[in-house]
mmCIF file as gemmi writes it, N, C-alpha and C atoms, coordinates in Angstrom:
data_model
loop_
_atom_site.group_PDB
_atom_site.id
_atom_site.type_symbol
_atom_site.label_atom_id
_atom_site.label_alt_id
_atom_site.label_comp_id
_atom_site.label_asym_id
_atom_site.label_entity_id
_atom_site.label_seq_id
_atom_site.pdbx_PDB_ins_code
_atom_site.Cartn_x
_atom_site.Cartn_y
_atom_site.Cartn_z
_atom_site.occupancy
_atom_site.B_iso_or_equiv
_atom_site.pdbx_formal_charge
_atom_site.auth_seq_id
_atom_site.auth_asym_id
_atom_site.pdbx_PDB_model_num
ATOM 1 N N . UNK Axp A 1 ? 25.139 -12.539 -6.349 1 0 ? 1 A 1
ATOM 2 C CA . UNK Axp A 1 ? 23.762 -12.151 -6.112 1 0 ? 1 A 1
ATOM 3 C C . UNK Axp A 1 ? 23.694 -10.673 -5.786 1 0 ? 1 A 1
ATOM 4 N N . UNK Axp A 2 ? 23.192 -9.768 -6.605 1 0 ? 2 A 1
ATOM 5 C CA . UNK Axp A 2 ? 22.835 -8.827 -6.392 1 0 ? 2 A 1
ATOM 6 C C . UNK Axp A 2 ? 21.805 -8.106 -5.875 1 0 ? 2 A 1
ATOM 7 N N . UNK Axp A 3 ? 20.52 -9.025 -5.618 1 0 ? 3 A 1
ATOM 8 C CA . UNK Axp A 3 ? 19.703 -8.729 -4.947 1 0 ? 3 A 1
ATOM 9 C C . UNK Axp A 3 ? 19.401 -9.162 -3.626 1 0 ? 3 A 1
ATOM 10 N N . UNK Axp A 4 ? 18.932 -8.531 -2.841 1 0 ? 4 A 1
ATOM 11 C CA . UNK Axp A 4 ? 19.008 -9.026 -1.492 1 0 ? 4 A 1
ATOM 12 C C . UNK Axp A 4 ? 17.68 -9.799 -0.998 1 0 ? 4 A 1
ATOM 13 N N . UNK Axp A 5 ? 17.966 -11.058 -0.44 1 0 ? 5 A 1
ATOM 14 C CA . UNK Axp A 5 ? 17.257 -12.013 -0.291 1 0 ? 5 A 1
ATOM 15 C C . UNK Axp A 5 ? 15.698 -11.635 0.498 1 0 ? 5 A 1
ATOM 16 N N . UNK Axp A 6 ? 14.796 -12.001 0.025 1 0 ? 6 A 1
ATOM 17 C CA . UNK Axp A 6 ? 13.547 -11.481 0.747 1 0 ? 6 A 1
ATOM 18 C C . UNK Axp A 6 ? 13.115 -12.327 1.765 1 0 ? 6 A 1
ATOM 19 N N . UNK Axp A 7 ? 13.904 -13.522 2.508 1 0 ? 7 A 1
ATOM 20 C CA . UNK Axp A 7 ? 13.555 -14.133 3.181 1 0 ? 7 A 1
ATOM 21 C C . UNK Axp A 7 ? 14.071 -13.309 4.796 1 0 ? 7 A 1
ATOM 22 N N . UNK Axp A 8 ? 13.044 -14.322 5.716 1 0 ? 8 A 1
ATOM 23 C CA . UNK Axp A 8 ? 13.67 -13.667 6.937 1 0 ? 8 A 1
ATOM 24 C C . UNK Axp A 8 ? 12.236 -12.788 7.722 1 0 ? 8 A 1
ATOM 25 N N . UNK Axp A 9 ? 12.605 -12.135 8.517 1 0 ? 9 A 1
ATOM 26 C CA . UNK Axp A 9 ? 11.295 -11.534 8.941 1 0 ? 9 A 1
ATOM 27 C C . UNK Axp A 9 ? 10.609 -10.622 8.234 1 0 ? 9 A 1
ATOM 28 N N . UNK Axp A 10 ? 9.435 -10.344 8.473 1 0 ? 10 A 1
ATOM 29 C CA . UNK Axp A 10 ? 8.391 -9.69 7.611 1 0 ? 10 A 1
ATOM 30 C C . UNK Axp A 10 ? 8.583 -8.131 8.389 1 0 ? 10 A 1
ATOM 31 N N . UNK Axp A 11 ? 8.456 -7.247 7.512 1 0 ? 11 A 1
ATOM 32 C CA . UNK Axp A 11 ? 8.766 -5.653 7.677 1 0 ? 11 A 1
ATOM 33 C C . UNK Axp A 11 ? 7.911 -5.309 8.6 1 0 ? 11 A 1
ATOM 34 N N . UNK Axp A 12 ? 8.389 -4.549 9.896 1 0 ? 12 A 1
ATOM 35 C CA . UNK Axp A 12 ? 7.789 -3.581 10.751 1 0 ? 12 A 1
ATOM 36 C C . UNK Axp A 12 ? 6.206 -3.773 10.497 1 0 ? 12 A 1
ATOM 37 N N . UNK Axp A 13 ? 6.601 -2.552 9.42 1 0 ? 13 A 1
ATOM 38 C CA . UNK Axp A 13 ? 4.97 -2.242 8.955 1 0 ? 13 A 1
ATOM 39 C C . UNK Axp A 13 ? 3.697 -2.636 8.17 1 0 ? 13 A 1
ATOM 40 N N . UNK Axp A 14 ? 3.529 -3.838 8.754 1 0 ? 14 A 1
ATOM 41 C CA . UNK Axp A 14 ? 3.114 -4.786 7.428 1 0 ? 14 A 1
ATOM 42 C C . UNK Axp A 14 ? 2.459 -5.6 9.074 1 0 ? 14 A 1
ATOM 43 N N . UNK Axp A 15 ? 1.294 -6.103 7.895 1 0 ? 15 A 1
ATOM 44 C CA . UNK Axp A 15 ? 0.285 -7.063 8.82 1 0 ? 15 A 1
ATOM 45 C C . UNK Axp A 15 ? -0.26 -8.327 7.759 1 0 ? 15 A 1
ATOM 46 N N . UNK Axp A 16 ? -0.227 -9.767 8.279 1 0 ? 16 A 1
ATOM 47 C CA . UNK Axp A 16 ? -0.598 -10.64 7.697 1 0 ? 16 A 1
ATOM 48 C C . UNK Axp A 16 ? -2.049 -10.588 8.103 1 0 ? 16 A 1
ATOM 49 N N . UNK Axp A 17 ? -2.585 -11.023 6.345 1 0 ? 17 A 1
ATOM 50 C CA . UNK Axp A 17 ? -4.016 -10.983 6.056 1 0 ? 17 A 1
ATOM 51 C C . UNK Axp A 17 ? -4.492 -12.314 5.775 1 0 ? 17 A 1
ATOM 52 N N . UNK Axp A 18 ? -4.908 -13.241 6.073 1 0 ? 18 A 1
ATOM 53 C CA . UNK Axp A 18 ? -5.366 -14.473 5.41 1 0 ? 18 A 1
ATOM 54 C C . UNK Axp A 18 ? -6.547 -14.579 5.258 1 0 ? 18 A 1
ATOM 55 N N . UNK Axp A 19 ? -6.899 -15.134 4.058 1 0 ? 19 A 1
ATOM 56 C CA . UNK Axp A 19 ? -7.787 -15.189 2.962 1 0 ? 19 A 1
ATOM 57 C C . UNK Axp A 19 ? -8.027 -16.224 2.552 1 0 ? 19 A 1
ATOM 58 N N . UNK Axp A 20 ? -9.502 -16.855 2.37 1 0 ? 20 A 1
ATOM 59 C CA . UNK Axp A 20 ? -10.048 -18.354 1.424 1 0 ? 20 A 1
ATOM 60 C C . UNK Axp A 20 ? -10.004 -17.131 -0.108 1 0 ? 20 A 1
ATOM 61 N N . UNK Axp A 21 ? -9.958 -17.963 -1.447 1 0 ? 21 A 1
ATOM 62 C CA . UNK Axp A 21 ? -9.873 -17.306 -2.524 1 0 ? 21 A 1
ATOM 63 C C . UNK Axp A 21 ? -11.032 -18.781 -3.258 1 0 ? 21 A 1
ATOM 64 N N . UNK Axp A 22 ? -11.666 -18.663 -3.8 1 0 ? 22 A 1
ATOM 65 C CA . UNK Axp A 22 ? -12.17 -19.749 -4.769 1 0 ? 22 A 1
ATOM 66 C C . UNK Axp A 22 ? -11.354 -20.375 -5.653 1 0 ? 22 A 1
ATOM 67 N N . UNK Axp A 23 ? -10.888 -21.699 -5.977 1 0 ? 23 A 1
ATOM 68 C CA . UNK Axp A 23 ? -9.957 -22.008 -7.156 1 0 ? 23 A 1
ATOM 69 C C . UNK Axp A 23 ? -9.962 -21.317 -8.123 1 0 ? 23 A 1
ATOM 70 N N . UNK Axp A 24 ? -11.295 -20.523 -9.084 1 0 ? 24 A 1
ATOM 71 C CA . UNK Axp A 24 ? -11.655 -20.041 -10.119 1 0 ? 24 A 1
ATOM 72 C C . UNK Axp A 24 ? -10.619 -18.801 -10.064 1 0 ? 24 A 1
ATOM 73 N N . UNK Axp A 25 ? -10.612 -18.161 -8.918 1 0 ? 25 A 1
ATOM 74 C CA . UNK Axp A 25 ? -9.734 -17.336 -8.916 1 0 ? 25 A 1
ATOM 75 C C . UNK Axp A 25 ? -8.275 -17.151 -8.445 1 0 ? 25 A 1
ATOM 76 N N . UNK Axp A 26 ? -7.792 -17.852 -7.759 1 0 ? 26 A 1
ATOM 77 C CA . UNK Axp A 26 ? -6.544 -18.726 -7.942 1 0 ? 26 A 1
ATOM 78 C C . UNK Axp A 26 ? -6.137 -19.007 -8.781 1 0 ? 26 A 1
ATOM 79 N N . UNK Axp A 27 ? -6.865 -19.957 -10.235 1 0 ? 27 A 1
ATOM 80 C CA . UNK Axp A 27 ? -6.106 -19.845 -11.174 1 0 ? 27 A 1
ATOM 81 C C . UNK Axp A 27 ? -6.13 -18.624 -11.849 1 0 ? 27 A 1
ATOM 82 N N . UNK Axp A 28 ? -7.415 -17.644 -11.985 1 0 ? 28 A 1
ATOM 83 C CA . UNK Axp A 28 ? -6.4 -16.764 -12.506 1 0 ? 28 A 1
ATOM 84 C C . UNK Axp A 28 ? -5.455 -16.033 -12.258 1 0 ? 28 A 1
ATOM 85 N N . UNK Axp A 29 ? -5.363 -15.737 -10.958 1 0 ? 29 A 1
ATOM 86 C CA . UNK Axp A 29 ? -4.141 -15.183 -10.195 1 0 ? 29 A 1
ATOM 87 C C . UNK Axp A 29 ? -3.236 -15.981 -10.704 1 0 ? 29 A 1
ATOM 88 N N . UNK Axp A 30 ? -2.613 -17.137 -10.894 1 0 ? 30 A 1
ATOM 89 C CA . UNK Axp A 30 ? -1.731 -18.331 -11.275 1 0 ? 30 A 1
ATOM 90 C C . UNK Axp A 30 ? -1.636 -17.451 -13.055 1 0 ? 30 A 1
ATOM 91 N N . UNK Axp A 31 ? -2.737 -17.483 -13.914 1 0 ? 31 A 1
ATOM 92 C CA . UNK Axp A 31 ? -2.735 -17.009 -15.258 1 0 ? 31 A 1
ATOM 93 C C . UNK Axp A 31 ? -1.306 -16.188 -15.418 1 0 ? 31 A 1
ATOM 94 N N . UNK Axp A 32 ? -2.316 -15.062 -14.706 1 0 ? 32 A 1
ATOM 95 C CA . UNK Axp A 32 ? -1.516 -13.477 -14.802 1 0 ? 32 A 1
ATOM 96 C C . UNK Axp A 32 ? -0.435 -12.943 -14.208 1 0 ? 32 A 1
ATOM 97 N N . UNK Axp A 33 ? -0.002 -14.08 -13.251 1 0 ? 33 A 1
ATOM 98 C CA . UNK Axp A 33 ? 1.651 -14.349 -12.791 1 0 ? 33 A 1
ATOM 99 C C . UNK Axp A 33 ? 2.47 -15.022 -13.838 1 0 ? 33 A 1
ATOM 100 N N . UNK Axp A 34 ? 2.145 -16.102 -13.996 1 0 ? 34 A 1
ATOM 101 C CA . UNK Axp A 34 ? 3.206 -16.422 -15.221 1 0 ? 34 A 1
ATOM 102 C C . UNK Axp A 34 ? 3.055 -15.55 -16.74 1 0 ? 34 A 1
ATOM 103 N N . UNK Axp A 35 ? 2.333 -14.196 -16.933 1 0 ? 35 A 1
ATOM 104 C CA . UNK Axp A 35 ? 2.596 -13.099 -17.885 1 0 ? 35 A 1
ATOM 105 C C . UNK Axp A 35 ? 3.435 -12.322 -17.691 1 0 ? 35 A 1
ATOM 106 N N . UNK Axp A 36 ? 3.896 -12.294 -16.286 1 0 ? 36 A 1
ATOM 107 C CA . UNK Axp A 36 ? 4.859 -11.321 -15.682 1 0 ? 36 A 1
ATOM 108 C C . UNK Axp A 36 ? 6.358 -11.71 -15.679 1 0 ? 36 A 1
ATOM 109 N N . UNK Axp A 37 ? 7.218 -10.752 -16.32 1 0 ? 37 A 1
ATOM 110 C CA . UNK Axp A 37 ? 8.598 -11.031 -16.745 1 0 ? 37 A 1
ATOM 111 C C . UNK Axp A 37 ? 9.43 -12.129 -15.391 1 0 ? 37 A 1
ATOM 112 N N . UNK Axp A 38 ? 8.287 -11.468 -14.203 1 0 ? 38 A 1
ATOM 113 C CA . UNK Axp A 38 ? 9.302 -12.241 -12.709 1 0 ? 38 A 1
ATOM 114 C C . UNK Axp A 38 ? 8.916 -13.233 -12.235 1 0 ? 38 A 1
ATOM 115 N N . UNK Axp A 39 ? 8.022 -13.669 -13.004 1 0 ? 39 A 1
ATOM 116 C CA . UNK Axp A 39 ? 7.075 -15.067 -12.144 1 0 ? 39 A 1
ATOM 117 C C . UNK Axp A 39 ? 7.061 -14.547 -10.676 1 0 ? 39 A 1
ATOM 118 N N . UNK Axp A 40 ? 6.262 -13.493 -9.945 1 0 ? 40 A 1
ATOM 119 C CA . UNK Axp A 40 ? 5.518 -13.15 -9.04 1 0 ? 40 A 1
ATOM 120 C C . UNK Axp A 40 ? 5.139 -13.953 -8.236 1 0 ? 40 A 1
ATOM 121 N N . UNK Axp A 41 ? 5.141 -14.399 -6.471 1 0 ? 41 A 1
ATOM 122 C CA . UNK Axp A 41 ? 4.383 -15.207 -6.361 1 0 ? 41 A 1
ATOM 123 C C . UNK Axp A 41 ? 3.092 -14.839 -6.038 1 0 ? 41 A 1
ATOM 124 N N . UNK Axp A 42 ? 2.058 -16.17 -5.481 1 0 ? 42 A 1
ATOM 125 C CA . UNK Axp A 42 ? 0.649 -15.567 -5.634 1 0 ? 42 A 1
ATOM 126 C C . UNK Axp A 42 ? 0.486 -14.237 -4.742 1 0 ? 42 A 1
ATOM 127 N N . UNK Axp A 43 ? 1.344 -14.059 -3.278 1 0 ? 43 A 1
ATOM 128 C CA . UNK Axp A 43 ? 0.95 -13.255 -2.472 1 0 ? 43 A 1
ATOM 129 C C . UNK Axp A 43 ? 1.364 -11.774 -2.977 1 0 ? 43 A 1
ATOM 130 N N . UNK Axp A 44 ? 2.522 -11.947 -4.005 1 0 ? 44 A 1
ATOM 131 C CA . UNK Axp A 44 ? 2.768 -10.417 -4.335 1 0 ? 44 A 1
ATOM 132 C C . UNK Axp A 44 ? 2.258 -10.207 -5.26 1 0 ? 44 A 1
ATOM 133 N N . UNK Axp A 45 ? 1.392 -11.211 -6.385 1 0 ? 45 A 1
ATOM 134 C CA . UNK Axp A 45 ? 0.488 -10.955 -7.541 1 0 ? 45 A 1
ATOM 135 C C . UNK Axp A 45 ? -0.322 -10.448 -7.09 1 0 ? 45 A 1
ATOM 136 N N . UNK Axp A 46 ? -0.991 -10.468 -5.704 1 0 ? 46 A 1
ATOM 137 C CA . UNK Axp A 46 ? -2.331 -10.144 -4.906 1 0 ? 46 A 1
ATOM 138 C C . UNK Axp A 46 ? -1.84 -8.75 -4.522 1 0 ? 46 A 1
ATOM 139 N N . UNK Axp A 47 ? -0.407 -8.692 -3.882 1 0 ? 47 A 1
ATOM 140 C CA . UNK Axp A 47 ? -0.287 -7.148 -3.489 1 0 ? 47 A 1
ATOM 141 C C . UNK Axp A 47 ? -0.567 -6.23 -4.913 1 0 ? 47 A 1
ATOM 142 N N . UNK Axp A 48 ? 0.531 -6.759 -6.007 1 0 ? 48 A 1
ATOM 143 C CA . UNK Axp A 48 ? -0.066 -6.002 -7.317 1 0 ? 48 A 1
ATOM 144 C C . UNK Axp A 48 ? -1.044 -5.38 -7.684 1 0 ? 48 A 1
ATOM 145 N N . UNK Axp A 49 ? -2.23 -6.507 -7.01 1 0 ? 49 A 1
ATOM 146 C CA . UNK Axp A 49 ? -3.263 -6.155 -7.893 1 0 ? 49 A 1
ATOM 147 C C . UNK Axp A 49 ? -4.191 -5.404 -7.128 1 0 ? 49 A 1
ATOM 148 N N . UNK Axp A 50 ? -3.828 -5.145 -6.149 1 0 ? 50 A 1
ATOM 149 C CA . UNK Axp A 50 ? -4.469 -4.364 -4.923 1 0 ? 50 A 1
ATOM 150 C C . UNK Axp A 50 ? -3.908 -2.798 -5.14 1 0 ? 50 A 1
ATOM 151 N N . UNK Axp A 51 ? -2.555 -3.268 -5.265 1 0 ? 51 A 1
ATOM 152 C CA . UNK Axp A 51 ? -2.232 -1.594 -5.582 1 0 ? 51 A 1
ATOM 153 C C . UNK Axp A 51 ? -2.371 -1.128 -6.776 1 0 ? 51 A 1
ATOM 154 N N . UNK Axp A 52 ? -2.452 -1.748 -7.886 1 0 ? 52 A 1
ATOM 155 C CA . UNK Axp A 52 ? -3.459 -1.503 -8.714 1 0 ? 52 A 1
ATOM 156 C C . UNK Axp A 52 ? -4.687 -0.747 -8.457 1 0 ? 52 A 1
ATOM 157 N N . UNK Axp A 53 ? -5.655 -1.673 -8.357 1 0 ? 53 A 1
ATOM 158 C CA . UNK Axp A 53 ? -6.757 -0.962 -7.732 1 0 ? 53 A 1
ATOM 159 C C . UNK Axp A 53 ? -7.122 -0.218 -6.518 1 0 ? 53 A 1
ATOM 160 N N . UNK Axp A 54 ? -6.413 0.051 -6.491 1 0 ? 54 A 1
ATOM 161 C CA . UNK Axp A 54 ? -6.447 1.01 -4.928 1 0 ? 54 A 1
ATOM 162 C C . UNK Axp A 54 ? -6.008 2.749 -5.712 1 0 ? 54 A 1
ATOM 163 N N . UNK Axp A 55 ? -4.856 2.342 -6.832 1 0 ? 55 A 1
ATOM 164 C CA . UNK Axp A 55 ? -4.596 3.641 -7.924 1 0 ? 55 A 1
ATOM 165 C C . UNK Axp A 55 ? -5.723 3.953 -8.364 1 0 ? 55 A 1
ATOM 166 N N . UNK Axp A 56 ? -6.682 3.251 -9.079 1 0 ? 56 A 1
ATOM 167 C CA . UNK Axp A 56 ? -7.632 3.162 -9.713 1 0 ? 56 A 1
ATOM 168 C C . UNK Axp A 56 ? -8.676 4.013 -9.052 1 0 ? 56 A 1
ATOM 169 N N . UNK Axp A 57 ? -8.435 3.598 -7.819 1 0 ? 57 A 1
ATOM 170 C CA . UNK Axp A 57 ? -9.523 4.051 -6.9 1 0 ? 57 A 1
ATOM 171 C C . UNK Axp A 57 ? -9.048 5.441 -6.298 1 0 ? 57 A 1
ATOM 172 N N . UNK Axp A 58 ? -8.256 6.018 -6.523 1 0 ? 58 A 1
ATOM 173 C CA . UNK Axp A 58 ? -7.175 7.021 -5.847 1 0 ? 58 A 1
ATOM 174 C C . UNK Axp A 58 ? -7.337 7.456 -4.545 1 0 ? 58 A 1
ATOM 175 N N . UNK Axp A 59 ? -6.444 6.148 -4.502 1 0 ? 59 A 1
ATOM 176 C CA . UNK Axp A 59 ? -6.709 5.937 -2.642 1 0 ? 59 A 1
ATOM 177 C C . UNK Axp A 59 ? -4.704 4.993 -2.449 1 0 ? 59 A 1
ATOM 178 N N . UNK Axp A 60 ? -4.078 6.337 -2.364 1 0 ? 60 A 1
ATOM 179 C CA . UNK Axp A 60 ? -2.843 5.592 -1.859 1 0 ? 60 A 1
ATOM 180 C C . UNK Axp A 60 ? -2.251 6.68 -0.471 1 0 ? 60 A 1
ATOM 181 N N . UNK Axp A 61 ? -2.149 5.459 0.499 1 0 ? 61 A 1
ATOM 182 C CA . UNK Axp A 61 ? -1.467 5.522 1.572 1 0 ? 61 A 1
ATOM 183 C C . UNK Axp A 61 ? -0.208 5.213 1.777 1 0 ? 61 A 1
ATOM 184 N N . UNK Axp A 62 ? 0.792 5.118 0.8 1 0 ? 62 A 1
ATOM 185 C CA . UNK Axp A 62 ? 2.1 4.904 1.03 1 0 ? 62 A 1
ATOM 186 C C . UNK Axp A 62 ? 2.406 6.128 1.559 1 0 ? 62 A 1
């Protein structure tokens, strides 16, 4: 294994967000993960698509 396992505690800098989503959009979140070479899960399809649009919006705080 060459990659290092992502389990375990959640990073310093990072805050859990929880969210209701409508099924309608769930599945497409579900869609446009299985297009992706890594099968993504839903919560990092959501980070994706946030930092996505957040580029879009040119608004990055990293």
């Amino acid at each position: 294994m060459s990659e290092k396992s992502k389990k375990g505690r959640p990073r310093v800098d990072t805050e859990a967000v929880n969210l209701r989503l409508p099924r309608k959009m769930i599945d497409a979140i579900d869609d446009l993960r299985r297009r992706e070479n890594d099968l993504p899960t839903r919560p990092e399809m959501i980070r994706r698509g946030l930092a996505e649009w957040l580029e879009e919006k040119s608004f990055d705080r990293e």
